[in-house]
Steps between C-alpha positions, in 0.01 A plus 500: 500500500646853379513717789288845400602826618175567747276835495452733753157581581433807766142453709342627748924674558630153519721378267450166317731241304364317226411325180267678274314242291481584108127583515579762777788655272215523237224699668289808332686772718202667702456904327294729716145589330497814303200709640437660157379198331235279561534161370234213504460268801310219399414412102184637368295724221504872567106622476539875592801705527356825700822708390641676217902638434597825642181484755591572873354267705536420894592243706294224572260610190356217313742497146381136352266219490676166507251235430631145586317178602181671434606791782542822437803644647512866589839622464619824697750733436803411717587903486399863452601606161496560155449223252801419238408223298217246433677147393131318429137523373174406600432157442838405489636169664802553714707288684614509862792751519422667179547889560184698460551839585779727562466850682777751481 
């Protein structure tokens, strides 16, 4: 058996020796959300978009209707502010994680 260099790991301020397994070296690397855009959560149709570019709209205002599983979801805007761009249509399909709207 070759002997691998091992990895330090620092938790909790203590300091740990080990092996990283491959799948570990291979992770997504986690990127903080952007609060400008507004991506979809779960797969669905879009049935009303409430918004329109260059509108000012607050926070917590109703933006889009996300209709999934026959539910309609009522998405709200995560912040006050001006909209930038409009990436879909009504009646659209998207998939979860596709970006829907970006403010500026």
């Amino acid at each position: 058996m070759k002997n691998k260099e091992l990895n330090k790991l620092l938790i909790d301020d203590t300091n740990y020796e080990t092996n990283f397994p491959a799948k570990f070296l291979r992770r997504k690397k986690y990127v903080k959300a952007d609060p400008k855009k507004v991506f979809a959560f779960i797969p669905g149709v879009i049935t009303n978009i409430k918004i329109k570019p260059g509108q000012t709209i607050g926070q917590n205002e109703s933006i889009i209707i996300l209709e999934a599983m026959k539910m309609k979801n009522d998405l709200l805007s995560p912040l006050k502010g001006k909209v930038k761009d409009i990436f879909i249509s009504e009646g659209q399909m998207v998939t979860k994680g596709q970006l829907l709207i970006e403010f500026e």
